[in-house]
N, C-alpha and C positions, 0 to 999 in steps of 0.2 A: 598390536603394533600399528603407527601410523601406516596411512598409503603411502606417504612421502618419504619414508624410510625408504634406502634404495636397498638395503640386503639384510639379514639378521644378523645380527650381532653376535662377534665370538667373543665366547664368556672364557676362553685360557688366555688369562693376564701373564704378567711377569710375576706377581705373586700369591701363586699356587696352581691348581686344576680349581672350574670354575670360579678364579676370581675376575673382576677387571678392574683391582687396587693399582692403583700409581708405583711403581718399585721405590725403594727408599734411596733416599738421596746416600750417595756417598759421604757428602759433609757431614749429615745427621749422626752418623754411626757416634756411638757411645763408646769410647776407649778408655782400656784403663781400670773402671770399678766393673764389682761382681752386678749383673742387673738381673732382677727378679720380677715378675708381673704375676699378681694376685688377681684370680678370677672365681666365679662360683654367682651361684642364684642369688638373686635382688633379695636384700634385705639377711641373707647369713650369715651376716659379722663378718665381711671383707676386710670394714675399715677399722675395725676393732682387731683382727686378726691381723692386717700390717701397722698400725701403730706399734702393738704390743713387740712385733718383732722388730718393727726397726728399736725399739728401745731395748732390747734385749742384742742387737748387733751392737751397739750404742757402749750398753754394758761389759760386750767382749772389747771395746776399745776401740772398733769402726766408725771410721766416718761415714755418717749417713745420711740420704738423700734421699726422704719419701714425697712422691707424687700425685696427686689426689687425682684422676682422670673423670669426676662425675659433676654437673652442674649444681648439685646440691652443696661442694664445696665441704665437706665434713668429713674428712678425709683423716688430718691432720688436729680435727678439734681436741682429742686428747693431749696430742703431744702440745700443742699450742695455749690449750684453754681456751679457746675463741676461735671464731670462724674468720679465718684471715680471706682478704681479696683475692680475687681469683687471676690467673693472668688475662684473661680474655676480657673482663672488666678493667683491668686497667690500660690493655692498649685500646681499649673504646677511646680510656679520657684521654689519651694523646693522639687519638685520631689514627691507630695504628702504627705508628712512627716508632717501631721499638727503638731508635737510637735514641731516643729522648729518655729512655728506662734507666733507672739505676738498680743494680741488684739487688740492695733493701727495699726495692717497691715490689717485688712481690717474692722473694726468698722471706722467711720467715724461723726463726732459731726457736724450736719446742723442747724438748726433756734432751737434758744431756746434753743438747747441743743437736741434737738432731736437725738438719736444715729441714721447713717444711716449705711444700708448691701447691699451690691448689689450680689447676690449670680452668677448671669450670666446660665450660662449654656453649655452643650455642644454644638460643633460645628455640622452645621446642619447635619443631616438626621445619626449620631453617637451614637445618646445616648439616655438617657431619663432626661428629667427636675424634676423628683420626686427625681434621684442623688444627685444632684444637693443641692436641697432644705434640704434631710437628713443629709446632710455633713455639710451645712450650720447650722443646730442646734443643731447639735453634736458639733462644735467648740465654740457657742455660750453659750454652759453648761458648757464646759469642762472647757471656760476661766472666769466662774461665772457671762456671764453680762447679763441672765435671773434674777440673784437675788435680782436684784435691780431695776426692769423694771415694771410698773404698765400696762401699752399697748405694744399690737406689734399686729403689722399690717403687713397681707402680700399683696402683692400687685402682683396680682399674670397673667400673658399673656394671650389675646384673650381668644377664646373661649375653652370650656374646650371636648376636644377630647380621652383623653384618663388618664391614672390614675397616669400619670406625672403630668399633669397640675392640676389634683386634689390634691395632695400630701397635700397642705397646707391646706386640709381639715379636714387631719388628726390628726392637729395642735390647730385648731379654735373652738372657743367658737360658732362664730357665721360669716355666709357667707352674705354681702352685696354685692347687685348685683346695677352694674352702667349702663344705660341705656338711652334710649333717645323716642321719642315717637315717633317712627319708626318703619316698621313692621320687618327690620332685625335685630335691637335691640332689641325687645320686643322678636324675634322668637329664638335670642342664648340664652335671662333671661331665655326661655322655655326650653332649652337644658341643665344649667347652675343649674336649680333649680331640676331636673331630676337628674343632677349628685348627689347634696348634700344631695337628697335623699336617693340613692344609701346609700354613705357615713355614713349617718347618720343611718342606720342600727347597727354597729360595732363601730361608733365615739360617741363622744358627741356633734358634730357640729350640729348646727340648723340656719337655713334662719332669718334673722332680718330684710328682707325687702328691697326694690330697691331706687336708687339715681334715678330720675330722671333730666339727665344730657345734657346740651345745647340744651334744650327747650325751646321754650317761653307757648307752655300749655303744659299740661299732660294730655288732656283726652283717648288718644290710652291707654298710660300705666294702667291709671284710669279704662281704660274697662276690661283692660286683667285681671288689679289685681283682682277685682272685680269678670272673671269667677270663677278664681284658688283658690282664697281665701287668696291673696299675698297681701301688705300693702305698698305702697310707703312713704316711711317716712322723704323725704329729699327732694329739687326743687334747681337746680343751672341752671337758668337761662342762653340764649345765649348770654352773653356778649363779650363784645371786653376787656374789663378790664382782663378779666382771660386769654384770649391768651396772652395778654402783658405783664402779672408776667411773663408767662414762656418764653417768649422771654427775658427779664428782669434778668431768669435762679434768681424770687423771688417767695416766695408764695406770696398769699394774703395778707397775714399778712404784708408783709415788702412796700406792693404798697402804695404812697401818696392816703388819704384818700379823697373819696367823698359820694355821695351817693348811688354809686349803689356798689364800693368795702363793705361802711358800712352794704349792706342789705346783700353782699352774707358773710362776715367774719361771721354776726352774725345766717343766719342757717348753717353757718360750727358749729359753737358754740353751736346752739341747736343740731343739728346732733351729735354732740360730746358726750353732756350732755343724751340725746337718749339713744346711743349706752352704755355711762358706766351705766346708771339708770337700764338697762337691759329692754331688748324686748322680747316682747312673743313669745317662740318657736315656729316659722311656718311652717308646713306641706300640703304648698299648692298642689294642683293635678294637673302636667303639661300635658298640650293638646299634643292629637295625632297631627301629622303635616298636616293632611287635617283639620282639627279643627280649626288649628291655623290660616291657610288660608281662613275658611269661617270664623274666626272673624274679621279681622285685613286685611286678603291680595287682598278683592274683595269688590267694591261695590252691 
């Protein structure tokens, strides 16, 4: 702490215990569609995991709206086929001035119709990703294409470390957490479900439950839910069929049918049907870290 600090700083913000996040603007609020934010460990098939569903709500006849919240901008490359601009790169090239924006400069139409965003981010160790994301729904209101949107999905980087990457918490009906039945998957849903905790103090977000994702079982995740009081409501299997859409730059939806694309399109489908029928808000209790170690990280 500087000397020139005159007192320490209180860490209870307006949104949660230990934050000192900004409260969300009243105008930002999202009315209207169901809103869901995808979270889970770097690198688990987050954005594989929401492509697939937004095109599986897509398939129930929802209109949909998924949001890419990572710098890498790959969010949406299935639904798209291509790595569409990001918004933060485009109001670079107008110098910031969203009112120079038209909605086809960075809305983009992937499978179905699916609308896609890729919002990007700052350039590393510059900024904060909750930027980012509020700019991204402020242009999203301003140019009316919440009005007509029944889903949106955020899809939102790695794990959640600080109240950037939570932003789209701020946003969400409900946080799905993507996982694998691993003890370092299982130990970020513990980091991950502690945030939306937080969150959910001040939000109206609530936990719907975890993907268990490129697994062949689930009983690690099955233990943990089970301490916490968490609910695994989805299984996508380690198949080769799902690396190959996205090598393919297709979802599931558009892969030549067999039967193992037919088993996982159709719990994208119940996943889908799940998530709009609504889930019981979860308030599960995340383990200390030596906790999580004598369930999961010793024999």
């Amino acid at each position: 702490m500087s000397p020139l600090d005159k007192g320490i700083p209180s860490l209870r913000g307006q949104d949660g215990e230990g934050s000192v996040q900004v409260h969300q603007d009243e105008d930002a609020k999202i009315e209207g569609a169901k809103v869901f934010s995808v979270y889970g460990k770097g690198g688990i098939g987050k954005s594989t995991t929401s492509s697939n569903l937004s095109a599986a709500f897509s398939m129930l006849g929802k209109r949909v709206l998924q949001i890419g919240c990572d710098p890498k901008h790959d969010s949406t490359f299935t639904l798209t086929g291509t790595l569409v601009p990001t918004v933060i790169d485009i109001l670079k090239e107008v110098d910031f001035h969203p009112e120079e924006l038209r909605a086809e400069d960075f809305v983009f139409e992937g499978f179905n119709g699916v609308k896609c965003v890729e919002a990007g981010g700052p350039p590393a160790g510059t900024g904060c990703g909750g930027y980012v994301v509020g700019q991204t729904v402020k242009l999203l209101k301003q140019h009316h294409l919440l009005e007509d949107t029944d889903v949106v999905i955020f899809d939102v980087l790695g794990d959640v470390v600080c109240g950037g990457f939570a932003a789209p918490l701020q946003h969400a009906d409900r946080a799905l957490i993507v996982t694998a039945n691993d003890f370092d998957s299982i130990y970020a849903m513990n980091r991950i479900i502690a945030a939306v905790q937080a969150k959910s103090a001040n939000y109206k977000v609530r936990l719907a439950g975890c993907v268990a994702n490129r697994s062949k079982d689930t009983d690690e995740v099955d233990r943990y839910c089970k301490t916490v009081g968490f609910n695994r409501i989805a299984h996508m299997p380690d198949l080769d069929a799902i690396r190959r859409s996205r090598l393919k730059k297709k979802t599931l939806f558009e892969m030549d049918l067999d039967d193992e694309i037919a088993a996982v399109q159709k719990e994208y489908i119940r996943l889908a049907e799940t998530l709009w029928n609504g889930t019981e808000p979860l308030a599960p209790a995340p383990l200390p870290d030596r906790e999580i170690f004598e369930l999961l990280g010793f024999d």
